[in-house]
N, C-alpha and C positions, 0 to 999 in steps of 0.2 A: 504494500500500500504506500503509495507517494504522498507527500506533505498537501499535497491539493485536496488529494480523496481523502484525509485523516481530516481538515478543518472543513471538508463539506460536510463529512458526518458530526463532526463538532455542532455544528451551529442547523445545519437543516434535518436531523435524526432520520438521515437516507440509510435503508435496507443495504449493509456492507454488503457489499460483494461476494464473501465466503458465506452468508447466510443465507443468500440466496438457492444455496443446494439440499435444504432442508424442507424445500417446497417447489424448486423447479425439477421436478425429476418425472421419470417415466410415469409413473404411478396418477401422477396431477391429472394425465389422460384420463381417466376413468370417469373424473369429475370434470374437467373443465378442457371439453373437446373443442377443439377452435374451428373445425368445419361447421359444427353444429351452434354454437357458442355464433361465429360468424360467417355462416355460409350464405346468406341470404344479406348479406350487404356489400359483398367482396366481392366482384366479378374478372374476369381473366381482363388483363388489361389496365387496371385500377392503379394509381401511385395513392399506398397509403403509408400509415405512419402509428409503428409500437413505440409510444410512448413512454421512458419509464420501463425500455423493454426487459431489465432485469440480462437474464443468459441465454433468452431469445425463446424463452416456450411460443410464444403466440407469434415471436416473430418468424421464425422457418414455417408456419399453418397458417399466417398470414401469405407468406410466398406463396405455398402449394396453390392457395385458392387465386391471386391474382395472374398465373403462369406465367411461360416466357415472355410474355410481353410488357407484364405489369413490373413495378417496383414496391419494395419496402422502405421503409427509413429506421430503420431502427434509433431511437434515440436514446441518450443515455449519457447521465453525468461523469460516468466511473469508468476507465479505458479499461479494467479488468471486465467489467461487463460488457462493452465493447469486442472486447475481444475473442472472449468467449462464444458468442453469437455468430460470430465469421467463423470461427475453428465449426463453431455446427452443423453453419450455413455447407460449408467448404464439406463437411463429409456428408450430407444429407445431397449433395447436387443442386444444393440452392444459391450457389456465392453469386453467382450472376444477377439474382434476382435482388437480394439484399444491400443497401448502403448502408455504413453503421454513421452515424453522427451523432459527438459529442456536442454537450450544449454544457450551458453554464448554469449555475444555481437560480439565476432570477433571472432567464431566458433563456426559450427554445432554440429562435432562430430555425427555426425550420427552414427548410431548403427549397422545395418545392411545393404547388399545392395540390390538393390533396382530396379526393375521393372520399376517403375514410380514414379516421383515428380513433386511436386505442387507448384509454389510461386506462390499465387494470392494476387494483390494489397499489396506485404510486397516490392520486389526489392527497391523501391524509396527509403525507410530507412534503404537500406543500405549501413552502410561508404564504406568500402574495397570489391567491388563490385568482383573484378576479385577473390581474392583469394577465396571468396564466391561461385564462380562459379564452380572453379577448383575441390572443394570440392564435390559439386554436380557430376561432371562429373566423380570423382573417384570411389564416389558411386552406379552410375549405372550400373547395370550389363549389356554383351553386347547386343545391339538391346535394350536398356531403354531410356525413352525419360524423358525428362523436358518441363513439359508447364509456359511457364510465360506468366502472368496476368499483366497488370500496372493498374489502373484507369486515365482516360481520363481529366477528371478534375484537377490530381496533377502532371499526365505524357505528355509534349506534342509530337508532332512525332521526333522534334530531340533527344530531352532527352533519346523517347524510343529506335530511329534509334543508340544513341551511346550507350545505354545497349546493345543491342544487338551485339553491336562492341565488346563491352568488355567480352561478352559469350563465342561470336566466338575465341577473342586471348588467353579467357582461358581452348580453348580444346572442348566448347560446339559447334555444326553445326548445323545454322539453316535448318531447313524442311519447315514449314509450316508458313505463319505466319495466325493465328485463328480469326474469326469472332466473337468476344463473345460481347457481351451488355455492353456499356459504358467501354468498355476496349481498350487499344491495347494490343495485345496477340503475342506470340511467341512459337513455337512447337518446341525442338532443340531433337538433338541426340546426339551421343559423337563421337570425333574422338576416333577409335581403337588405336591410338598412344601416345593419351594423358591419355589414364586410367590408366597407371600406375604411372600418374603424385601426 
């Protein structure tokens, strides 16, 4: 761990890197299948973006579903998680498919824009939740959706009830709220008025 990723988790209480293998592993499949999870927003072709992607569970099932033609963005503050996600991409047959990009603590900077995004189980750690969102919503092209994930155990329903507040005032519009295994979930789309926010 380098002195950047030691005072990221210092000050923003971001999921280390080596903890991450305690809940990204084979097994996660059983519960939280990404074709099913997101097959029905993801079409071949699509540039979207794992958020917060951890060591890339969702982001190699985000590849498969958008194919050769489509991109990922894996995003991610920590180069060990970063890197991890390419070593998987790379034996899984997906490296072509995937971009890994690092962002900063208090910005995405997203690259391109965007079909679909992902924050699953990362929202809770983050400080400056609205401008976070805004960012999201600039990024998506129109008709693009954002799924948000919390986990159940560190989110409870007010916590998740005023994230969701704070989506909504930064331009996101809830849809759906999703069914997913040990989560609460959120499906948003953007207001047409805020994207040029």
């Amino acid at each position: 761990m380098n002195d950047r990723d030691r005072n990221v988790l210092k000050t923003e209480h971001v999921c280390p890197w080596w903890l991450a293998y305690t809940f990204d592993n084979p097994i996660r499949g059983m519960f939280h299948h990404p074709g099913k999870i997101l097959g029905q927003y993801i079409r071949p072709g699509h540039t979207v973006a794992d958020i917060g992607c951890g060591m890339g569970f969702f982001s190699l099932g985000m590849a498969r579903l958008v194919g050769p033609a489509g991109r990922v963005i894996a995003i991610d503050m920590q180069e060990k998680m970063l890197d991890t996600v390419l070593r998987r991409a790379k034996r899984a047959g997906l490296a072509d498919r995937i971009r890994a990009h690092r962002c900063e603590p208090n910005r995405l900077g997203i690259p391109e824009s965007l079909d679909f995004a992902l924050g699953f189980w990362m929202v809770h750690e983050i400080a400056e939740k609205s401008s976070f969102f805004r960012e999201i919503g600039a990024a998506l092209k129109p008709g693009g959706r954002f799924l948000m994930a919390e986990p159940k155990m560190h989110v409870g329903p007010a916590d998740f009830e005023e994230t969701v507040r704070v989506a909504t005032g930064a331009g996101l519009e809830p849809e759906t709220a999703m069914k997913i295994r040990l989560s609460r979930a959120m499906l948003f789309g953007v207001r047409p008025s805020e994207r040029s926010v």
